[in-house]
GUSETI-735914 format. One record per residue (C-alpha): x, z negated, y negated. Coordinates in nm, 2 decimals. Each point is the difference from the previous one (the first is absolute). Example, Ala and Ser with C-alpha at 12.3 -4.5 7.8 and 13.67 -1.06 7.14 Angstrom:
@X: 1.23, Z: -0.78, Y: 0.45
@X: 0.14, Z: 0.07, Y: -0.34
//
This chain:
@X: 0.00, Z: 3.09, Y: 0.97
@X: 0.27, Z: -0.23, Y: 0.07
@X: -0.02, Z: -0.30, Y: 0.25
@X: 0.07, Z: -0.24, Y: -0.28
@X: -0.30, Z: 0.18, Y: -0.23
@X: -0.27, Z: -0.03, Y: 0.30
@X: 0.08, Z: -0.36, Y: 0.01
@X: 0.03, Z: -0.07, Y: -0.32
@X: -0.32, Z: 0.14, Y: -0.12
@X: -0.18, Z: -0.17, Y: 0.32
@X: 0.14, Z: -0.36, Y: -0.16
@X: -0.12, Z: 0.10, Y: -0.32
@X: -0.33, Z: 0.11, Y: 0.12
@X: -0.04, Z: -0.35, Y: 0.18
@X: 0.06, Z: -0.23, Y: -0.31
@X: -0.20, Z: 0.28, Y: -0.21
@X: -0.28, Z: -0.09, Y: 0.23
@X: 0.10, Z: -0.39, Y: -0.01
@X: -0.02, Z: 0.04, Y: -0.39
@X: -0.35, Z: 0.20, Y: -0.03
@X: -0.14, Z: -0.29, Y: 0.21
@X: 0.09, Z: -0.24, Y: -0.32
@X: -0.26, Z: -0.07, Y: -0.25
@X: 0.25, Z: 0.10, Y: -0.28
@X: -0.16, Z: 0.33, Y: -0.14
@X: 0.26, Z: 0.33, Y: 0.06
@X: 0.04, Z: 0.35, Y: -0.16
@X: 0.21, Z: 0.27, Y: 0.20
@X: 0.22, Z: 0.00, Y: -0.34
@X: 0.06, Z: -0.39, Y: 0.07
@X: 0.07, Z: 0.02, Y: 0.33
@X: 0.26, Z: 0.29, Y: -0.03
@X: 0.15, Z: -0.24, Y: -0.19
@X: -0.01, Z: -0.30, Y: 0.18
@X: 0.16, Z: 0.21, Y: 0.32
@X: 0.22, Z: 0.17, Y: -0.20
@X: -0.14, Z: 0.38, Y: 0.10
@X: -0.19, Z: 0.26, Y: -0.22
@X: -0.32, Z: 0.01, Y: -0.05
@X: -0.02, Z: 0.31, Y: 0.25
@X: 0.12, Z: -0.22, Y: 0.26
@X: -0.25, Z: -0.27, Y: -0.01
@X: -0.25, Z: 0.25, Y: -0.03
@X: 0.09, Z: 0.18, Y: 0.36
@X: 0.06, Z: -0.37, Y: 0.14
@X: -0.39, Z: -0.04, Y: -0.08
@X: -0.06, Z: 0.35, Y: 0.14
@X: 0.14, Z: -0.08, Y: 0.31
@X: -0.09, Z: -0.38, Y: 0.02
@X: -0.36, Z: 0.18, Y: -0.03
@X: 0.03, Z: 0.21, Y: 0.27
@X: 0.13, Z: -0.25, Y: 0.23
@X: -0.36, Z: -0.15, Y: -0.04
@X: 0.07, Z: -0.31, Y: -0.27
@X: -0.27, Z: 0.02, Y: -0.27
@X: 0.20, Z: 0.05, Y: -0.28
@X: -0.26, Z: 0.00, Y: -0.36
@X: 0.14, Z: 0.18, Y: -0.31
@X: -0.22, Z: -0.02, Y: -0.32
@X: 0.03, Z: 0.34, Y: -0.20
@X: 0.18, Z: 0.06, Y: -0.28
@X: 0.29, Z: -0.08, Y: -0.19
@X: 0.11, Z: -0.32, Y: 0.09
@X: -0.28, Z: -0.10, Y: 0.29
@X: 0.03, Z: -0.25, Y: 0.20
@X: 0.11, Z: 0.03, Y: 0.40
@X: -0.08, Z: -0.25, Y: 0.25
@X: 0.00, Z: -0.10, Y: 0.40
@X: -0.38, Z: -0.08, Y: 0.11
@X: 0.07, Z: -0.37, Y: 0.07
@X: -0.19, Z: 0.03, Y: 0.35
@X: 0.31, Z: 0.14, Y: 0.08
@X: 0.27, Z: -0.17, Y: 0.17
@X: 0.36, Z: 0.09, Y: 0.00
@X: 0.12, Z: -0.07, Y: 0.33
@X: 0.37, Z: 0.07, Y: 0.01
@X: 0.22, Z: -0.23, Y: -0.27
@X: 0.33, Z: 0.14, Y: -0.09
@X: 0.24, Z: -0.21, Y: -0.20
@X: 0.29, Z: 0.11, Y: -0.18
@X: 0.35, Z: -0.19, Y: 0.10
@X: -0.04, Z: -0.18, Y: -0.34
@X: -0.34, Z: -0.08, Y: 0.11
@X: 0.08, Z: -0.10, Y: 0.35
@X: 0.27, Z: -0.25, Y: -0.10
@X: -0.18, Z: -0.17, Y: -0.28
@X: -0.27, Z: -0.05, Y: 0.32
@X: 0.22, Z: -0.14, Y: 0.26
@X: 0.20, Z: -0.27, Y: -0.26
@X: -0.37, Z: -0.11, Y: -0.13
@X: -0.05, Z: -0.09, Y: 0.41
@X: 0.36, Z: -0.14, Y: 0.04
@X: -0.11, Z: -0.24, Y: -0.31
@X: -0.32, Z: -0.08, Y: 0.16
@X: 0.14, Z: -0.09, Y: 0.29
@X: 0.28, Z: -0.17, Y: -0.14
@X: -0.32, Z: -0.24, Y: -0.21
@X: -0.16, Z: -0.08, Y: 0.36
@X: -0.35, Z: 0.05, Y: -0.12
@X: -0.22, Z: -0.07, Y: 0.23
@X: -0.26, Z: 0.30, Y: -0.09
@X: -0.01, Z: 0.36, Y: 0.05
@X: 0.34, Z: -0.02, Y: 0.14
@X: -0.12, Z: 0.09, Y: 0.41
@X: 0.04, Z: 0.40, Y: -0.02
@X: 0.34, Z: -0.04, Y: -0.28
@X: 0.25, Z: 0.04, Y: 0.33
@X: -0.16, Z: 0.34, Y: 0.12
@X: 0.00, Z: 0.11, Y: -0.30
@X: 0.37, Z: -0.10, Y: -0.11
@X: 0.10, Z: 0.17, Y: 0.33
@X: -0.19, Z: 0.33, Y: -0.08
@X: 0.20, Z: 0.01, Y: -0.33
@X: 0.32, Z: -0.02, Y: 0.08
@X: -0.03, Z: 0.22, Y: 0.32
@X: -0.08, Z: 0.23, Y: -0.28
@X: 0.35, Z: -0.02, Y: -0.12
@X: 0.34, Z: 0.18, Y: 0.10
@X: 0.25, Z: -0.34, Y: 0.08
@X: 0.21, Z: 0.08, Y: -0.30
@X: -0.32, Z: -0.06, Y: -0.20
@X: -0.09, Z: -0.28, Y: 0.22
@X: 0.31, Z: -0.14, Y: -0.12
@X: -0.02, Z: 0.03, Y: -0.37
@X: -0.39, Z: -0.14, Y: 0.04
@X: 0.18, Z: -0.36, Y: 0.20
@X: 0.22, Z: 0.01, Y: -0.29
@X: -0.28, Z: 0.00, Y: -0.25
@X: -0.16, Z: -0.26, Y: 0.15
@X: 0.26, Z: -0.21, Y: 0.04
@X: 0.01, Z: 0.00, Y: -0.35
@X: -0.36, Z: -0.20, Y: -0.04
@X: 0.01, Z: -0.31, Y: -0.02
@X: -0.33, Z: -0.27, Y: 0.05
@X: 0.04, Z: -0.35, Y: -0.12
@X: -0.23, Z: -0.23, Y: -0.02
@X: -0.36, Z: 0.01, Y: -0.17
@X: 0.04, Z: -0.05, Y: -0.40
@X: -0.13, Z: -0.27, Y: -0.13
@X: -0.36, Z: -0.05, Y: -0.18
@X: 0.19, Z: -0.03, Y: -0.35
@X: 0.20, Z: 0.30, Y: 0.00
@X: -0.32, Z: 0.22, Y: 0.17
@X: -0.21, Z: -0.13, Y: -0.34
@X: 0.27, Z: 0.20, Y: -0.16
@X: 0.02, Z: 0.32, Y: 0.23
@X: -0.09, Z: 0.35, Y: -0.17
@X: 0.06, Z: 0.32, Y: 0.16
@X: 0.25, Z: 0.20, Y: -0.11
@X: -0.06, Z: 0.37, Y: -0.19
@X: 0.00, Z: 0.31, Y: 0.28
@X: 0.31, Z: 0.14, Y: -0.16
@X: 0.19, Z: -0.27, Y: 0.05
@X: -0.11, Z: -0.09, Y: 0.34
@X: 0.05, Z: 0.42, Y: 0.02
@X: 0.36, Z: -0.05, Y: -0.06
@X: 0.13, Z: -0.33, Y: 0.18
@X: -0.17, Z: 0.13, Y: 0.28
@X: 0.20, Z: 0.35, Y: 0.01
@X: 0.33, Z: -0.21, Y: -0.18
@X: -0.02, Z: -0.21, Y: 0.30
@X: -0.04, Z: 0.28, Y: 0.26
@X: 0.30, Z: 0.16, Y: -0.13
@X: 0.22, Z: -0.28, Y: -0.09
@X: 0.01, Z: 0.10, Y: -0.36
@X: 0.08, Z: -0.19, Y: -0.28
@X: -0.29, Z: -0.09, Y: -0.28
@X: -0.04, Z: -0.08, Y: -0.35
@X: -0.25, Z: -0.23, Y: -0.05
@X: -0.19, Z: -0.16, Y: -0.31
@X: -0.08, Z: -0.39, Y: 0.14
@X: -0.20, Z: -0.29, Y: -0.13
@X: 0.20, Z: -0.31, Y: 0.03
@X: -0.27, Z: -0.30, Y: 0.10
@X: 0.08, Z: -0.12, Y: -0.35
@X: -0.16, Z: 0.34, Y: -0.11
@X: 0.29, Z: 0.18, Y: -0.12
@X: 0.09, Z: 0.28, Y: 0.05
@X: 0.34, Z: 0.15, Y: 0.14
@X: 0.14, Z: 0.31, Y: 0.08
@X: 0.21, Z: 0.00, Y: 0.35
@X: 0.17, Z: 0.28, Y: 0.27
@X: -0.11, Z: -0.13, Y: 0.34
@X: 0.08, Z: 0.14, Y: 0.33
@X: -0.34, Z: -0.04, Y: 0.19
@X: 0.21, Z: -0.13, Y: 0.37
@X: -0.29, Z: -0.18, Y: 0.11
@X: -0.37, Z: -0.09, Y: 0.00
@X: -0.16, Z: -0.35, Y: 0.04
@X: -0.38, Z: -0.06, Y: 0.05
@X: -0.09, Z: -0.39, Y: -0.04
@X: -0.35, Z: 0.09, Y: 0.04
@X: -0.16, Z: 0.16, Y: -0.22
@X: 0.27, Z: 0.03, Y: -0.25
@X: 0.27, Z: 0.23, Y: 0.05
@X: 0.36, Z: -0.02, Y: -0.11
@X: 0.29, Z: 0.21, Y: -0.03
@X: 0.34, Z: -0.17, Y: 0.12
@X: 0.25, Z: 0.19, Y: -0.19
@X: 0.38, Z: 0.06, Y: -0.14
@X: -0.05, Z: -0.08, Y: -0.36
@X: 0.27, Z: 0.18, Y: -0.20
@X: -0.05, Z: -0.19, Y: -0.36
@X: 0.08, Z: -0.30, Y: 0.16
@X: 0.18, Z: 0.14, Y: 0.30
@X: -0.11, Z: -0.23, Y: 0.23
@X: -0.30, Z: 0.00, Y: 0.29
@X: -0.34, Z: -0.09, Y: -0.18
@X: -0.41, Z: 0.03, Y: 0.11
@X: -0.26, Z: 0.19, Y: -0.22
@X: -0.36, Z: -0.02, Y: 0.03
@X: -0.14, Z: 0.32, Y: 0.06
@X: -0.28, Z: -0.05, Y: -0.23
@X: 0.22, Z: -0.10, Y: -0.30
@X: 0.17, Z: 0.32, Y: -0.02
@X: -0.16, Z: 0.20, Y: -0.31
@X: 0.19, Z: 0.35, Y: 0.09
@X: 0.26, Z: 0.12, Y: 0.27
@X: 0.19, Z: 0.32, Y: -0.05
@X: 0.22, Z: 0.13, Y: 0.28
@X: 0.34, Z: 0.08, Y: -0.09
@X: 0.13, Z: 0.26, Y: 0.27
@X: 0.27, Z: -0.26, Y: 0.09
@X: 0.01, Z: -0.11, Y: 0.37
@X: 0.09, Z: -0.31, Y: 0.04
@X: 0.20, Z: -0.12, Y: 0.37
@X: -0.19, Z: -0.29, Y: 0.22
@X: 0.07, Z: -0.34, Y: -0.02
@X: -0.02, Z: -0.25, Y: 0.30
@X: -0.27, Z: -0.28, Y: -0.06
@X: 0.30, Z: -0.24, Y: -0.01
@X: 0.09, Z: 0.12, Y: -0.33
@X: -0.39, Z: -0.14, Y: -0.18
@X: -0.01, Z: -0.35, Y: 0.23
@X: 0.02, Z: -0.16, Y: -0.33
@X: -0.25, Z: 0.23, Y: -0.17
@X: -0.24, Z: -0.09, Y: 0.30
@X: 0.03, Z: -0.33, Y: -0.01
@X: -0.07, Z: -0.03, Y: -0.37
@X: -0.39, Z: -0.07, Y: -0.12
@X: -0.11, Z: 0.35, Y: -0.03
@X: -0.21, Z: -0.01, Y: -0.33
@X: 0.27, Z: -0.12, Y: -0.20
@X: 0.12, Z: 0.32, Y: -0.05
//
């Protein structure tokens, strides 16, 4: 077996042993789905897993359920890049807040991350973050009005912002209409807790902000879209957010 297959079913083995811990029921039909692998697979993964002495439980029969005994404690935590990066800008935004809890052990951790990375993804992950922008806390009138939006739309701003691609959105105007924009998702502003997205607006061709939680659907387009420099949305920034 190749290099690349050992350590690829090793990662997979880890976040299948991450995922048994859940209190989400599994089947070995779900989770060849969820991983992307056959049935088969999973099922020699939770051979093995067994062998290496984690108590792995199968019910009988079609469809039975499998499951980690929760005295068991996975020790080792792999993250996927995707994974890793989400966790190291969720610290550089912390930090960036100044909160005065929980934030003692956020350094060692930050440095363990990105020692994890080659420097040209070290690179790409400063560029992300540059990217995020804090401001200040929102007020108490616009939290009243805060909803969170759906998981597919959070789904796709968060990948259409990774990639620099450009979005079609469905928005709710504070007036409650609706309209029907192109957006290219350049950057991301948190004026605690509401998120914004501080984008290129191509029905109106001009810089604008959208709350995150007034978007009703986001569909990626495939189009990539080229950086712009902060410069180019002063205005947008400046502006009251929630007017848009």
């Amino acid at each position: 077996m190749a290099q690349k297959d050992v350590t690829g079913r090793l990662e997979r083995m880890d976040r299948l042993a991450a995922r048994l811990k859940e209190d989400t029921p599994s089947t070995v039909g779900g989770l060849a789905a969820e991983f992307g692998v056959s049935t088969r697979t999973i099922s020699r993964d939770l051979a093995l897993m067994r062998a290496r002495g984690m108590p792995v439980d199968a019910d009988r029969g079609r469809g039975g359920g499998v499951r980690l005994d929760h005295s068991w404690g996975v020790g080792r935590l792999n993250l996927s890049y995707g994974e890793a990066v989400d966790l190291l800008i969720s610290i550089a935004v912390a930090e960036q807040m100044k909160s005065p809890m929980f934030l003692a052990n956020l350094g060692a951790v930050r440095r363990q991350l990105i020692a994890s990375f080659s420097p040209g993804k070290r690179a790409e992950v400063d560029r992300l973050k540059s990217r995020i922008l804090v401001g200040v806390t929102a007020s108490s009138y616009v939290q009243m009005g805060v909803t969170g939006p759906s998981e597919r739309v959070v789904q796709a701003l968060h990948q259409a912002f990774v990639d620099r691609e450009m979005l079609l959105i469905r928005y709710r105007r504070e007036d409650g209409r609706l309209s029907e924009r192109e957006i290219e998702p350049q950057y991301l502003l948190l004026k605690y807790p509401v998120w914004y997205v501080v984008a290129q607006d191509h029905l109106r061709d001009a810089p604008r902000t959208f709350r995150c939680d007034r978007i009703q659907s986001a569909m990626r387009t495939g189009s990539r879209f080229r950086l712009l420099p902060k410069l180019h949305f002063a205005s947008a920034l400046a502006q009251d957010t929630q007017a848009n």
